[in-house]
C-alpha positions in Angstrom: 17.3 7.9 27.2 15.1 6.4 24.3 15.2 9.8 22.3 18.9 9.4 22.5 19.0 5.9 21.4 16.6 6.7 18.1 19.0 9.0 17.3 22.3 6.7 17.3 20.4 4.2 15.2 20.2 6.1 12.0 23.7 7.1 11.7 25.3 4.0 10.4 22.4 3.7 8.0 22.7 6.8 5.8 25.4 6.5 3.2 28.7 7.5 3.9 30.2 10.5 1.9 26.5 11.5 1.2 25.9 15.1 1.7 22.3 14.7 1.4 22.8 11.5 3.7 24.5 14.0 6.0 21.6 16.6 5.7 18.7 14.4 6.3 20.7 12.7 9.3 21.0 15.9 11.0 17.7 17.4 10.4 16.1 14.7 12.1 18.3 14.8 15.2 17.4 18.5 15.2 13.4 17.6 15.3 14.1 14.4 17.6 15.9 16.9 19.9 13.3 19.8 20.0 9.9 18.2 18.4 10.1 14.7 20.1 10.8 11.2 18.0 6.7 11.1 17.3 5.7 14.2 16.0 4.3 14.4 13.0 7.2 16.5 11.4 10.1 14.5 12.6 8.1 10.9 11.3 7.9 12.6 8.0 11.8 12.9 8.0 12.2 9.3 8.6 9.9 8.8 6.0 11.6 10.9 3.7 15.3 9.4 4.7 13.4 5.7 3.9 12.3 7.2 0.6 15.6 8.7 -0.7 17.6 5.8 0.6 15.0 3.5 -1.7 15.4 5.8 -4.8 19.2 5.9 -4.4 19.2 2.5 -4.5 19.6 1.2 -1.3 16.5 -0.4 0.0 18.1 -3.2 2.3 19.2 0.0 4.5 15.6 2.0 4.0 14.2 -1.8 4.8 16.3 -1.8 8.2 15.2 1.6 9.3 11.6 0.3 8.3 11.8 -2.5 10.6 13.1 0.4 13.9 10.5 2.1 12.9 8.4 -0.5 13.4 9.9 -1.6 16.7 10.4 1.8 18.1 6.5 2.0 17.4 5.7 -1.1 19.0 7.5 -0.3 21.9 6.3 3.1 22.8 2.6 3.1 21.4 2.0 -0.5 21.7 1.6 -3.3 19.2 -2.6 -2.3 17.9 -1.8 1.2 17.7 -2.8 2.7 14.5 0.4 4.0 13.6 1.9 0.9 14.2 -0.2 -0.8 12.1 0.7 1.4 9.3 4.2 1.4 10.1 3.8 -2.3 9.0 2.2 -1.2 6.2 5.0 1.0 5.0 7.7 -1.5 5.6 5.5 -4.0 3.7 5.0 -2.0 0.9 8.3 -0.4 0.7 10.3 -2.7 -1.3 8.8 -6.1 -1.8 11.3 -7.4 -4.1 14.0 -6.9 -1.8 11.9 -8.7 1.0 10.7 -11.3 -1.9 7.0 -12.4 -2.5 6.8 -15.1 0.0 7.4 -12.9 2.9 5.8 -9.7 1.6 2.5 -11.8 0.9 2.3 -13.4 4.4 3.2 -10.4 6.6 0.5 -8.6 4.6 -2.1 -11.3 5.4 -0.7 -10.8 9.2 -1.4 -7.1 9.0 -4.8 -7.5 7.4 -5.9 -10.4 10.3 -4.8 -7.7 13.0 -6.3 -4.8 11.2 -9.3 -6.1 10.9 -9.1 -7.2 14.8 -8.1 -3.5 15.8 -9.8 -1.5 13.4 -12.8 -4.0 12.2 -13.0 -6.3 9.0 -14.5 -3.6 7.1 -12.3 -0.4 7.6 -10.9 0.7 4.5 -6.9 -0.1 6.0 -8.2 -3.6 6.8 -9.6 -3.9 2.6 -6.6 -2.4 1.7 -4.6 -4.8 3.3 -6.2 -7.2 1.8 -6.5 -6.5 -1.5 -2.9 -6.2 -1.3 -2.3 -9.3 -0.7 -4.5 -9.9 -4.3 -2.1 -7.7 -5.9 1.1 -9.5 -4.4 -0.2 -12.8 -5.4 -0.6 -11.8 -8.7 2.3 -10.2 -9.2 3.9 -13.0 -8.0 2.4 -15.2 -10.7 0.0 -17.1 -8.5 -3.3 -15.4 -10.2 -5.4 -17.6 -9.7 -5.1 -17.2 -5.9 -5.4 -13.7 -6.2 -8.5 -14.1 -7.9 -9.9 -15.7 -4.9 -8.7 -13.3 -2.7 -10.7 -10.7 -4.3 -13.7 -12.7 -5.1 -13.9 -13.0 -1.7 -13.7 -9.3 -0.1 -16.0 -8.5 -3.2 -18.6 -11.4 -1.7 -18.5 -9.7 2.0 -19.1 -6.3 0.6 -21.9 -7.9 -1.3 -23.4 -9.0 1.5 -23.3 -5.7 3.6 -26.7 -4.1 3.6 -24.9 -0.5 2.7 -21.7 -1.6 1.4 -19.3 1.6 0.3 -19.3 2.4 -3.5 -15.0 3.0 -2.9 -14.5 -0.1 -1.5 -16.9 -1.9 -4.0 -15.0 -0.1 -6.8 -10.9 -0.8 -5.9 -11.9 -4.5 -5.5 -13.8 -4.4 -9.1 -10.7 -3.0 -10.5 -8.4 -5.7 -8.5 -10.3 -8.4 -9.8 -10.1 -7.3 -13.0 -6.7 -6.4 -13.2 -6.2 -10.5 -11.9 -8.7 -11.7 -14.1 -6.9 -10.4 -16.9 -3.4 -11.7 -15.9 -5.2 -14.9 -15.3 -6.6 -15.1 -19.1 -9.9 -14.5 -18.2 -11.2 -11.7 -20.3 -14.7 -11.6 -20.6 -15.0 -11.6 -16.7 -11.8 -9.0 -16.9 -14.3 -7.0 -18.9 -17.6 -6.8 -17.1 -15.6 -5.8 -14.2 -14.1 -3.2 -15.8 -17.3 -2.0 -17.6 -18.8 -1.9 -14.0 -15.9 0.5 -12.7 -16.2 2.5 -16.0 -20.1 2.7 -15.1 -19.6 4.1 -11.7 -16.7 6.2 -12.9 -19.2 8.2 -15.5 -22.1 8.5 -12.7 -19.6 10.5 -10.4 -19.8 13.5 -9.8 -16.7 15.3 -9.1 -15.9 19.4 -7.6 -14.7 22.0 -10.4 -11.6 21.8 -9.2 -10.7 17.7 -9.0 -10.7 15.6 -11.7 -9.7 18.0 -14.7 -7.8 15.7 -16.7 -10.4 12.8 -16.3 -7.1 10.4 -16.1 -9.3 8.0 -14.3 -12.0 7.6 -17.1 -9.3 7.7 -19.6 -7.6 4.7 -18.3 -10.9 2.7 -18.2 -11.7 3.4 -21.4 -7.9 2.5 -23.1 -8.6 -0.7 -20.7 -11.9 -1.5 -21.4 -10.6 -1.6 -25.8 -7.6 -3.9 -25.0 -9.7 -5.8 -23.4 -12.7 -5.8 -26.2 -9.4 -6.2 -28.6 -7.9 -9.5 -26.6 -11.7 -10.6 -27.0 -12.1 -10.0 -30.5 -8.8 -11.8 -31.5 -9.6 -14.6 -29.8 
C-alpha cells in the first residue's frame, strides 16, 4: 500500500505532453516496483525528476515533490533520520527564490538546530547548515547579520582544542565573501589572505587539483580586493 501511493503522487507533477516527463515518470515506477521507494537508485530518480523539472523551469512542481519527499521520509524513517535531514536540506536549497528569503532562511536555521541535536553542533552537515543560513542572509541583503552568523561558527571552531582546517577554511571564505558585500574590505582581505595561505600549504594527489581553479580564484579575489582597497 504505501509503495503504491508514492507512485500515484508523481504523476500529476511531471509536465504533460513531456516525453522526457513521461520517461522519467515511468522509470521510477519501474525501480519503485522492483528496487523499493528507498533504494539508493530509485531516490536518485526522484532527484533527477526534481532537477529537470527545476531546469525546465518549473520549480513550484520540483518544490512540491520536494516537500513528499520530505514527508514520505518522515513518515517511514522517522523525523532525525539522516536522510531526512537532508531531504530538508535538498528542498531548502533547491529553489530559494521560489520559496522567498524569509522562509528559506528560517527553515534553514530549523535544520541546523535539529542537525546539530541529531548529529552534534560540530558535524560538518550541522556547519553547513549553518553557514547557509550566512549565505542566505547575505544574499538577501541583510549582511550584516550574516556577518554575525559567521563570526560566530568561526568563534566555536576557535575555541575547539582540534578544530578541522575544512571547517575553519569554508567559514573564512563565508565571512569574507559577507564582509565584502558588507563594504568591509580590509577584514574581507585578511580572510581571504588566510584561505589563500592554507590553499598554497595543501598538499593535493597527482591526480586532483590539475587546474588549481581553487588558488586561481583566491588570487583574482584577493587583487579586487587589494584594488577596492587601493581606490579607496
Amino acid at each position: 500500500m504505501r509503495r503504491r501511493r508514492v507512485l500515484r503522487r508523481f504523476k500529476p507533477w511531471t509536465r504533460p505532453g513531456s516525453m522526457a516527463g513521461d520517461k522519467a515518470e515511468q522509470g521510477i515506477e519501474l525501480l519503485t516496483r522492483t528496487l523499493g521507494p528507498w533504494h539508493t537508485d530509485t531516490v536518485d530518480a526522484r532527484r533527477k525528476l526534481r532537477f529537470w523539472l527545476l531546469k525546465e523551469g518549473d520549480p513550484a512542481a520540483a518544490i512540491r515533490l520536494a516537500q513528499t519527499e520530505v514527508a514520505d521520509r518522515t513518515a517511514a524513517l522517522g523525523a532525525d533520520h539522516p536522510d531526512t535531514l537532508a531531504a530538508r536540506w535538498e528542498l531548502i536549497s533547491l529553489a530559494p527564490k521560489t520559496l522567498g528569503w524569509p522562509t528559506v532562511i528560517a527553515e534553514t536555521r530549523r535544520l541546523a538546530d535539529d542537525r546539530a541535536r541529531v548529529l552534534g553542533p560540530y558535524h560538518r552537515d550541522t556547519l553547513l547548515a549553518r553557514r547557509s543560513v550566512g549565505y542566505s542572509l547575505r544574499d538577501s541583503g541583510a549582511s550584516a547579520e550574516a556577518i554575525q552568523v559567521f563570526t560566530d561558527v568561526l568563534a566555536e571552531l576557535e575555541a575547539l582544542e582540534r578544530p578541522s582546517e575544512e571547517q575553519l577554511r569554508e567559514t573564512w571564505q563565508g565571512l569574507a565573501y559577507a564582509l565584502e558585500r558588507h563594504g568591509d574590505v580590509k577584514r574581507a582581505l585578511f580572510f581571504v589572505e588566510k584561505e589563500l595561505a592554507a590553499e598554497r600549504r595543501t598538499v593535493y594527489p597527482e591526480d586532483e587539483n590539475l587546474g588549481q581553479h581553487h588558488l586561481k580564484m583566491l588570487l583574482e579575489w584577493r587583487d579586487r580586493l587589494r584594488g577596492k582597497q587601493a581606490a579607496r
